[in-house]
Every structure is written in C-alpha cells, then in structure tokens.
N, C-alpha and C positions, 0 to 999 in steps of 0.2 A: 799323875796329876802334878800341875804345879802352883805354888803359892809363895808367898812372903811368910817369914823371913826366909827361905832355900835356896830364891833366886836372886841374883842382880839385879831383875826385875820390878821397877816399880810399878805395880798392877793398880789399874782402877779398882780395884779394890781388894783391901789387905788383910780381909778376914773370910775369905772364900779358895777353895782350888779352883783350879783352871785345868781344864783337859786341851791338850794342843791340838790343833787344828793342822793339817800336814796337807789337802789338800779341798778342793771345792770344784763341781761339775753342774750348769744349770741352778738348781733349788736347794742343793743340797752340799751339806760340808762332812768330811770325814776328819778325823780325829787317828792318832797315832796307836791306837788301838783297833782302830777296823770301827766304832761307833761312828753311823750316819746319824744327821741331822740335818730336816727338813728346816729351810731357812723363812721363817714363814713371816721374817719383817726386813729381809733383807741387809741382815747386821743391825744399823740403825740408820732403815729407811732409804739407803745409799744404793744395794746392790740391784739396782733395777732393770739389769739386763743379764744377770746369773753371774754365779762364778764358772773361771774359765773359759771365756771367748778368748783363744786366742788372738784373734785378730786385733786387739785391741793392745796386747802388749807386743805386736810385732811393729803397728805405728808407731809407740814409741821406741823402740828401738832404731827404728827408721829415722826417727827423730832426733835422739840422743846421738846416732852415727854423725849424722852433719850438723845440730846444734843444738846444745843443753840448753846452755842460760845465756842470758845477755840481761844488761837490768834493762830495767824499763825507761830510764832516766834518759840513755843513750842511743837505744834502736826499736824498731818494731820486727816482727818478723810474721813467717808465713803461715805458724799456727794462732798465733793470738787475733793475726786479720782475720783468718778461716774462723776459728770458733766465733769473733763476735757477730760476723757475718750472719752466721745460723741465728744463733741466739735472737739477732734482731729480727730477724726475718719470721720466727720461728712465736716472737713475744709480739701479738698485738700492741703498737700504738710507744713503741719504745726505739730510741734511736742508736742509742751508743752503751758500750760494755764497757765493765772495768771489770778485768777479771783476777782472782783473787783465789783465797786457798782451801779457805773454811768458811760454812755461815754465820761465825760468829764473824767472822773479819766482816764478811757482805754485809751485815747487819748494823755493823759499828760504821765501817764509811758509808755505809747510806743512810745514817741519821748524821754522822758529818756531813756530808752532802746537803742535808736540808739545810741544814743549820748555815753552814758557807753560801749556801744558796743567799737567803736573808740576808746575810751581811754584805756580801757582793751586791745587790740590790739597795743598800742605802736604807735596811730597816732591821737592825741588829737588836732592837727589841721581842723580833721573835726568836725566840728561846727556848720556849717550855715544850714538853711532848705529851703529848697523850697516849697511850696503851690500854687495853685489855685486862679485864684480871678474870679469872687465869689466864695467864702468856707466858708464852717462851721462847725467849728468841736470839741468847746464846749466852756462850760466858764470858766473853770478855766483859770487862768493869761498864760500858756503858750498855751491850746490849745486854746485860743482867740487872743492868738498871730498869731500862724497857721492860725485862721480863717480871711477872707476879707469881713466882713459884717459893715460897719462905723459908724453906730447907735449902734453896743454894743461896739464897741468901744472905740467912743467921750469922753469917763471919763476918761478912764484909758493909755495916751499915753505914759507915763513919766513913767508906770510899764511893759511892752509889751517887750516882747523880738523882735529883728529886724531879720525880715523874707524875701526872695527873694520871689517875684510874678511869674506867669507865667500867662497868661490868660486861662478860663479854656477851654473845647472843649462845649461853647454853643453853638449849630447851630443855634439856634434861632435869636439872637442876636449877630452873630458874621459877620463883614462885608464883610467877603470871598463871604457868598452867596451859601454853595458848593464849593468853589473851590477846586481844587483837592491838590494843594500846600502849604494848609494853617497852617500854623505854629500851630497856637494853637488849630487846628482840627487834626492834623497829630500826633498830639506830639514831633514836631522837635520845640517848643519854649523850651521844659525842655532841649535840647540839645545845644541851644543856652545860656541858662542862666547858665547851667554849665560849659560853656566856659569863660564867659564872670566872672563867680564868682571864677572859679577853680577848677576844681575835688578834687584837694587835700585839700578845706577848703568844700566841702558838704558832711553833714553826714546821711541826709534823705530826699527823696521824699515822700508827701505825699497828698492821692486824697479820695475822693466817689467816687467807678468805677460806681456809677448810681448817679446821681444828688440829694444832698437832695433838703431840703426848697431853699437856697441859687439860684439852677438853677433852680428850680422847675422838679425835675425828668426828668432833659435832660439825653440823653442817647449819649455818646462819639461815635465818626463814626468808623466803622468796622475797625478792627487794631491798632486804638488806645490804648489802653493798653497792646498788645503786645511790638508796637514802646516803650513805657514806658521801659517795663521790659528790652528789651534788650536796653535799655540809661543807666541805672538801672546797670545792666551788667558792659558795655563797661566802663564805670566811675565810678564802684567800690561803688555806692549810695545804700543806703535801700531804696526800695520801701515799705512805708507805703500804707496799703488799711483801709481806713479808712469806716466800716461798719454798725457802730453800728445803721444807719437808712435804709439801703438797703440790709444786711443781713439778717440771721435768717429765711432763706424761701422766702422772702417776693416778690422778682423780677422773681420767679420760678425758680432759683438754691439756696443752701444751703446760698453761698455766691455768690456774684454777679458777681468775674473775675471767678467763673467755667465757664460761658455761654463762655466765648473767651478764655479759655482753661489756662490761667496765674496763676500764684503763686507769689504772692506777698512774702517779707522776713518775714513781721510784717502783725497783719490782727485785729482791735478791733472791738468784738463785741456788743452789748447793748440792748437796747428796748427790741427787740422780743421774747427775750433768754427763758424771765422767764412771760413772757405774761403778765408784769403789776402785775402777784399777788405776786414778792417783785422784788426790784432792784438790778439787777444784768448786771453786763460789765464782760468781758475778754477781756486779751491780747492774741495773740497767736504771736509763733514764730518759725522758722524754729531751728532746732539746732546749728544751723552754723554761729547765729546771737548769741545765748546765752552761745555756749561753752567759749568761753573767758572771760565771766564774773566766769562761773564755775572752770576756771584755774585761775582766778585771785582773782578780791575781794570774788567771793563766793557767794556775793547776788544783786540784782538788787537793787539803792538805792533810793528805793521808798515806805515806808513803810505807809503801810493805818491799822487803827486798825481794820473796819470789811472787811478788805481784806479775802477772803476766806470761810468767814461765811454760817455754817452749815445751818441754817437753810434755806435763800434765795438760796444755792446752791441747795437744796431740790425740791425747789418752779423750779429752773431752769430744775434740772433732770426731776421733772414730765413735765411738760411743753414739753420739747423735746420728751419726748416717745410719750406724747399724741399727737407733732405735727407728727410723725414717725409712730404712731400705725393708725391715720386718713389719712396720706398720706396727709399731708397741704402742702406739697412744691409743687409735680404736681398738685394739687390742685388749687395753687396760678396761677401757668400758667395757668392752663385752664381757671379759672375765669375770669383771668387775661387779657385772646382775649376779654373772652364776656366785661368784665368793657371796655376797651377801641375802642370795639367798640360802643356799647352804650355812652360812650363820647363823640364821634365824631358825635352826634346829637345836640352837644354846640356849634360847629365851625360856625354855621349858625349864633347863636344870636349876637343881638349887644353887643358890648365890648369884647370878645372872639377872643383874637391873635391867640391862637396857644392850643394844648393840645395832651402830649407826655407820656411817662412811658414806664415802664416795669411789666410785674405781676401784682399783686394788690398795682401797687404803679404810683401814674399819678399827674402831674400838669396840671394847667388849667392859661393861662396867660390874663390879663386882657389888650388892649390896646384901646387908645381913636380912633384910625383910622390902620386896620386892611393890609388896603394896604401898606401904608408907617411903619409899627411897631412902631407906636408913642407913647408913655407912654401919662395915667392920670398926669394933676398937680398935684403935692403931697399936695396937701391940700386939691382935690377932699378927698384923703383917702379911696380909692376905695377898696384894699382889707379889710380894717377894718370894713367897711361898711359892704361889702359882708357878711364877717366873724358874723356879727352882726345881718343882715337878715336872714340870714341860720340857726343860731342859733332860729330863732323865727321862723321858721319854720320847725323845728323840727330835724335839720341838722347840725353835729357838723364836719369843718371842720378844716383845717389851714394855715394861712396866713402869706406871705413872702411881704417884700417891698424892695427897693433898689436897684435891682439887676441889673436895667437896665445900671444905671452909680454910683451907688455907693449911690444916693438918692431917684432917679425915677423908676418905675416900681412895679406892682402891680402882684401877683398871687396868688391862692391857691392851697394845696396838699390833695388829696385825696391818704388813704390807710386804707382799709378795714380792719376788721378780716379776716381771710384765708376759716373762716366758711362761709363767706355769701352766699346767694341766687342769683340766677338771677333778682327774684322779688323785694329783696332789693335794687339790682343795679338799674331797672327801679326806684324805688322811691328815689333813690340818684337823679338820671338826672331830676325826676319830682320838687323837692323840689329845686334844684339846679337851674333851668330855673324860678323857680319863686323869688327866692331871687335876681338872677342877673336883670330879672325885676324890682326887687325895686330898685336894687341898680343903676342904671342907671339910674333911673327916677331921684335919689336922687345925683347925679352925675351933669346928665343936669341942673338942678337947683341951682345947686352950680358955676357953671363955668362962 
C-alpha cells in the first residue's frame, strides 16, 4: 500500500492507502498484489471502452512518431480536423469543436463562450448564469461557480463568481411527489428566475440533461428539456448542456438531449471521448452562437496551451471509431435495460432509497428509513464507507454526499465500460449486496 507522508506523491487524498494499480484488461484492474477489481464506474465515468485496447495506444504512438504538439495559435493538423469532424457529425445540431483537455476546461470556455457571445453582439448586459442546485460541473474557479455542491466550495467563497439557482428536476427528493405543476420538475422555475433576474442581464442556462454524481443519475420528467429550450428560445438565453459525464454513448444516445429530441446552443463533452487513454474535453457549438465572435474579436478568449493537441486528439479519434466500429452506443442501451434491471434487486436491501439511470449509467441512494427518504447522520459517513467496502471487495465504485440539503445525503454511481457482460453485471449486484452488508452493520454501530 501506499500513502502520504511515504511517497513524493501527492494523493487526492492524504489520509487513505492506495493499493497500485500495475495493469487493466476490459472491466477490470489488477493491483501489484494479484487483487482484481471489477471497474464498475469506469475510474470516474471516463473508461468507457475498457482498459487495454490496445489499439488505441498504438494511434498515438503513430501520432506522436510524426507529430506531438504544435500550438494551436499557429497550425491545424490531421487529428484535431478528424476528431471535430466526428464529434460534429456524431452531436445533433452542433457545428464546430474546440477541443480541450478536461471538463472543467469545457465547462469554463463554454460559459466564456456565452458570455463573449453577448458582448460580441452589442449586448454586454447579459452576464448573469443560471444553474442547477444540486450541479456539478467542475473545478476550475468559475465552473465551481456554476456548480451547487457546498463541500467543494467552503474554501473558495470570496473567489466564486455569483450565480442564480433554480432547483434541479430531482424527483427523488423533490417535495412535489409527482406533481404535475411542479416548478422545478416542469422547468417553469428557470422561467421564473429569469423573470425575476431579467432576460436582458442572463446570458446562459446551464444543466446535465441526465444527472451526474450530484443527483445521482436522476433523470428529468418527460418534457423537461424541451420546456428548457423553448425558455431558452422565448428569453433569448444559451442553453448550456453540460455532458462531459452523460455523453459520449453512455445513456444509450450519442448525447443525452438526442433521447428528447433537443439541441442545445453549447454542448461540453469530456471522459468518454478518449476512453481514459489521454484527456481530452470539447466545446461544441452551434454557428449562430459563434459567428459574432468571427465578425468581431476573431477568437474565443480562452487560450489553453495543449488546447488541440495532436496527439490526445489521436487517442479521442481512435476511441470514437472503435466505439462506432463495435456499436457501444446501442450497445449501452441494451445493457443498459439489463444493468438496471439487475439493480432493482437492491431496492429490497436495507439502506437502499431509491436506484434510477439511464444506459450504463445508474445511481443507487442510501437512506436511513426508506418510507419517509430520511438521510444517514453525516457522520454515519455512509457512502464513504460503502465506497471503502466495495473497494475490498473487489468493487470500484463512486461516491456523492450532500445532496439531500446541501450536507446530508448519501449515494453511489455506477457506470460501466460499454463493453461489459451480463455476467459482470450479476457480480456488480453480488459484490455490491455484500459491501452494503458491511456497511450497514458499520453504520448501526455507529449511531
């Protein structure tokens, strides 16, 4: 095992071991010990075509033989055309890519983007954003702005840009119940708060049209992101779709507003793109968002040095043919019935609220009494725990807290590689029903 202080390494985090990880095949990772582990979220959310395809580090090598980097300032080259190519082709209703390294990078210039938008346009009044609470939609300082998650927060209040809330459409937790009227299920709360803020000072909406960690993969009720787009519309607002953990294949369409038929203006994508073997984001955007920048300053004013980079663009292109040449998106669906129904043999165990998703992408919510949706005391520490079990049993998943009110509430997210089995699904549920055993034992003892 390794941990701080022993190593040079500075670990996400400094009061845990770490067992090393020496190789990866398909689903699963091995450890320097001979311990497997079922990867049953894909690290986080990224490995969506398995570890060890080769062929995807032989393109970049292919690539890096005749050209690493070049900046972006001065050339274009053959992987960055290829990947946007896909990407457009690939994202209903989107024209052009920026492509980038992280989804916090995507997230951060694609609310630059709106905002350059406006002022290139002659109406620099729009300014303000609107979000989601709970959201998350990265770390850098402004998309943690965007994001409503109060523990990554707590440090940085006095650097945060001030963002308008809406609540988001959790049905789980939202006290409608169903109701058919309900503001923040409907999508008529984003209509209110750009009433209430001024159409003329907002310059972007912006959501997960599937739930990441944050909601735990809720899924918005039927219509909902239509109602968006046409608010969107009628108030002259960019709709941001913020992707980069429910795209890429993963919810069984390309991007997740194809399933309700929408087009968002702006659309970032991340994880899945390049399957973990380098990192790579995109912006995408409709033309009609970025011609004013092209009649005016000329360039979006967001400059990243490996913006564009040949080689990870590489690692993205193979990636997409191979999810296109196996057919992983219908793929994702299909699995995607079988994982959740297989899930729904959790709803029975103790601690187990609720368990929702789309595709190979699902949350599982942890509460201390299943009739009334009562959250664990946060010092039970329930998904960490889980998180902790699962892991010793050979099960790599991951874990959300907060959500309930901003400090309470416990869940985890399962999402597979696109590759998996049926058989590995049953040994997700079997591995999964014995960790929550622990963890509940470890729970009542604590309270």
């Amino acid at each position: 095992m390794h941990r701080y202080p022993d190593s040079p390494v500075f670990y996400r985090s400094l009061v845990r071991e770490y067992p090393r990880a020496v190789r990866g095949r398909g689903c699963w990772i091995e450890d320097d010990t001979g311990q497997r582990y079922l990867d049953a979220v894909g690290g986080a959310f990224v490995a969506s075509i398995g570890h060890g395809v080769t062929e995807i580090g032989e393109a970049m090598a292919r690539q890096a033989g005749r050209l690493a980097y070049v900046n972006g300032t001065a050339f274009t080259h053959d992987a960055v055309e290829e990947l946007a190519g896909r990407l457009v082709r690939l994202t209903p209703g989107m024209d052009r890519a920026y492509i980038l390294g992280s989804g916090s990078e995507a997230v951060e210039a694609a609310l630059k983007l709106a905002r350059q938008h406006w002022v290139e346009r002659g109406r620099p009044g729009k300014h303000r954003v609107i979000a989601l609470e709970p959201s998350y939609h990265g770390n850098t300082l402004l998309a943690l702005s965007a994001s409503a998650r109060p523990h990554y927060r707590a440090y940085w209040p006095e650097w945060l840009a001030d963002i308008t809330r809406i609540p988001a459409p959790y049905a789980y937790r939202c006290a409608c119940r169903g109701d058919a009227g309900c503001p923040a299920c409907t999508g008529d709360a984003l209509e209110d708060a750009i009433r209430r803020e001024g159409a003329e000072r907002i310059a972007a909406f912006i959501m997960e049209p599937v739930g990441g960690s944050s909601t735990g993969a809720s899924i918005p009720r039927d219509g909902y992101l239509q109602r968006i787009r046409e608010l969107c519309d009628h108030y002259d607002v960019l709709f941001i779709a913020d992707e980069v953990l429910c795209g890429a294949g993963r919810t069984g369409t390309w991007v997740a507003t194809q399933a309700e038929g929408v087009v968002p203006d702006i659309t970032t994508l991340g994880k899945g793109i390049a399957g973990g073997y380098a990192p790579v984001s995109a912006v995408l955007a409709r033309d009609a968002v970025i011609e004013p920048i092209a009649r005016g300053s000329g360039a979006l004013l967001h400059a990243q040095t490996f913006s564009h980079h040949a080689v990870t663009c590489a690692a993205a292109v193979a990636t997409i043919d191979y999810i296109e040449h196996h057919r992983l998106v219908s793929r994702c669906q299909a699995m995607g019935g079988v994982l959740h129904q297989r899930l729904d043999r959790l709803r029975s165990l103790p601690g187990v609220g609720d368990v929702r998703g789309r595709g190979l992408l699902a949350g599982v919510e942890f509460v201390a009494d299943a009739g009334t949706r009562a959250t664990f005391p946060r010092r039970a520490r329930v998904a960490e725990r889980f998180t902790r079990n699962a892991q010793d049993e050979g099960l790599i998943v991951w874990p959300n807290t907060g959500h309930a009110d901003g400090e309470h509430g416990d869940l985890v997210m399962l999402a597979p590689p696109y590759i998996i089995e049926e058989r590995e699904i049953d040994e997700i549920v079997a591995r999964f029903s014995r960790a929550l055993g622990r963890t509940m034992a470890e729970a009542a003892a604590t309270a």
